[in-house]
C-alpha angles and dihedrals in degrees: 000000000000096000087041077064089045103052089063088106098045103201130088112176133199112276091359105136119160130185134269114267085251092057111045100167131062105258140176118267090250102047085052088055091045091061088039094063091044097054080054091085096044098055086049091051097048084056103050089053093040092046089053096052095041098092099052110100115259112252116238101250129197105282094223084076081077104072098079084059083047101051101037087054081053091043095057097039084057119015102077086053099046104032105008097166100047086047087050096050103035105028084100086066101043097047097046099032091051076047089046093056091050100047092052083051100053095036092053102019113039091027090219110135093151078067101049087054090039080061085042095057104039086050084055097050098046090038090053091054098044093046098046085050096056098043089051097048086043081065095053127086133200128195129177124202121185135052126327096244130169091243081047098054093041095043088053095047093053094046083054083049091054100041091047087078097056098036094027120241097279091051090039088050100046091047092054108026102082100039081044094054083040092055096046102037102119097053095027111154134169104254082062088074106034096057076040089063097035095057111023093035104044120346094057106055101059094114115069128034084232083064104057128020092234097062090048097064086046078062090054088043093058107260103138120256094244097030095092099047087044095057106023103036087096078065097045085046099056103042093038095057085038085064106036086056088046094052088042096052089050092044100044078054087049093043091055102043086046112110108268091233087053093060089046087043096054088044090052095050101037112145120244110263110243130159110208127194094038092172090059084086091067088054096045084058088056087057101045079046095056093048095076092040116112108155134102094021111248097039111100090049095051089049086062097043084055092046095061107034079056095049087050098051104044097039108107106250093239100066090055086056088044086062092030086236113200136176096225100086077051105043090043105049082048093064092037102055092041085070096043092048092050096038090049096064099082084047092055093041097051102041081051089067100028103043101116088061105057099080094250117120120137132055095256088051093059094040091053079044104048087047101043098058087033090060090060096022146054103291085210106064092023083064094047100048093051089046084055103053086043091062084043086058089079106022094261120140115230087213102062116081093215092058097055088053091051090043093044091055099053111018105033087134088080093062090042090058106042090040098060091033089051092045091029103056102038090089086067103088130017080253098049103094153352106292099028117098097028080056090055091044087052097053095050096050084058096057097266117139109214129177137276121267087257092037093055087056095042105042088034125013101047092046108045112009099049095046090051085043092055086038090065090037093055091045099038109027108012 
């Protein structure tokens, strides 16, 4: 869901490129270094202390701790559609000041500082990853050049599929949108850019923790890079080729019912085909690099801190107009997440003690679970609360290596599980998951007309989603 926090502005206009949350004012290149290499101790330092106290075994705390997390996950489901301008001034203040509750309980009342750095590090970590991504794949850019077919269409949509898992959906989603809108402009229609959404944005990174944010925090976590492709590609692979029939099957229709000038039109005018920011990839592969390194702590997040202030710097500034790069998505989903990360303490805490009361039990419970809340809610910390119950299950601690190994030996079918549901199911709404709703933004600024909030679930959620989705529980958890 981070770009479905990001399109809460809706508007992302040409050159318009504003600074990280963590650097207000315009600044030189040097003087921005220079706080770079300050904030490389300190990441080091937060994971050393976080490291230490990882292993003690988290304290039941009051659930009613749990309600800021509560409140700021609502807040960001409904806020941008009832009361859009207030949310957009004043969300700053919501997410860090429910954080900010949390944080003062847990430092004077539980007592349990070691808690409150193990959050902070897994927020840097996560943070490190999404932001390098998106400051790489905003130096990149794609343009397509030929007809708009339906091959063409369906070839372009699984290589986004594919690509999702190295440079993550919401990389994968903002390289190939716009030269996709611009391929298929003269026949444009608003299941393009749904299935877009269902299988570039979503579907399609389920195998590897660098493809979905969830997955990501199951890496942190200690689920091993390569663990979920290995056990869960038979399920990408499913749904992935299910939908792209189904797109293929609508677009070959739409092909053939598409004026006969409009085809020769979109042939005439097809861009030349051009791939700028060439050297991002190098930087890409720093980042891909980082991912498996754990030692010192602190490493692998400064590698990727390096990789995309590198990537920023070096990238031709026309390119960055070209994708009408901006800091906003960034700077927003920054102070977002550092209020989900500190308000979902008390929730993970608490699932970890009570997960045997809440009615879930089997793995296609908590796949049905895990998707269902994903589909309104943020997919991140949906996937790790549930993780989390399901290692409560059998008195197992989520923060202790040893217990992942044993949980990921004999019962793997709950990761499974809450892994696809989480990355499954966030296509489900504009809010589910990271590309959705800038996608969305970014269609309709192009003269799309997509659907509602409620007509995209109803003319295309609840028809064809839910049915694939029942499809892979039936096959794989039934």
């Amino acid at each position: 869901m981070i770009d479905a926090l990001t399109g809460i502005r809706g508007k992302y206009s040409k050159g318009r490129t504003l600074r990280p949350f963590f650097c207000p004012h315009p600044m030189k290149t040097s003087m921005m270094l220079r706080r770079v290499a300050v904030l490389v101790p300190l990441m080091t330092g937060f994971a050393s202390v976080a490291n230490a106290g990882e292993a003690a075994r988290r304290a039941a705390v009051n659930p009613f701790m749990t309600i800021p997390f509560i409140v700021l996950l609502a807040a960001i489901a409904v806020m941008p559609f009832v009361c859009k301008h207030w949310w957009e001034k004043y969300y700053p203040v919501v997410s860090i000041g429910l954080g900010a509750a949390v944080v003062v309980y847990y430092l004077f009342i539980e007592q349990n500082g070691p808690r409150v750095l193990l959050a902070l590090h897994d927020y840097f970590s996560f943070i490190m990853l999404i932001g390098s991504l998106f400051l790489v794949s905003g130096g990149i850019h794609f343009q397509l050049r030929g007809k708009s077919t339906p091959h063409s269409n369906l070839a372009l949509l699984a290589f986004g599929a594919i690509i999702s898992n190295i440079v993550g959906t919401t990389g994968a989603s903002m390289l190939l949108i716009r030269p996709y809108i611009r391929v298929n402009k003269f026949r444009m229609k608003p299941f393009h850019i749904v299935f877009f959404i269902f299988i570039v944005g979503n579907v399609g990174g389920a195998l590897t923790p660098i493809g979905d944010p969830p997955l990501f925090l199951g890496y942190l976590k200690g689920i091993p890079f390569f663990w979920v492709a290995a056990t869960t590609w038979t399920m990408w692979a499913a749904a992935c080729s299910v939908l792209l029939g189904i797109f293929y099957a609508l677009d070959y229709r739409s092909f053939h019912h598409t004026a006969r000038s409009k085809q020769v039109d979109a042939l005439e005018h097809g861009e030349k085909a051009s791939f700028d920011g060439l050297g991002n990839l190098g930087f890409l592969m720093m980042i891909l690099i980082g991912v498996f390194i754990e030692h010192p702590p602190g490493a692998r997040e400064c590698i990727m801190a390096a990789a995309g202030a590198g990537s920023y710097f070096t990238t031709n500034k026309k390119i960055h107009e070209k994708n009408e790069f901006s800091f906003l998505p960034i700077n927003e989903v920054g102070i977002l997440f550092l209020g989900i990360f500190a308000t979902m303490m008390p929730a993970l805490d608490w699932l970890a003690v009570n997960a045997q009361s809440i009615g879930v039990s089997t793995p296609g419970q908590y796949y049905w679970a895990t998707g269902a809340i994903s589909s309104f809610l943020d997919n991140a910390p949906t996937y790790l609360n549930f993780l989390t119950a399901s290692f409560g299950l059998v008195h197992l601690n989520i923060d202790n290596a040893a217990d992942v190994q044993v949980y990921l030996l004999h019962y793997w079918q709950y990761v499974q599980a809450v892994s696809i549901g989480a990355v499954f199911f966030g296509a489900c709404t504009y809010i589910g998951n990271a590309p959705n709703f800038m996608v969305k933004s970014i269609a309709e600024a192009s003269g799309v007309e997509m659907p509602s909030f409620f007509g995209y679930i109803v003319r295309y959620t609840l028809p064809i989603l839910l049915p694939v989705y029942a499809l892979v529980w039936f096959l794989f958890f039934r």
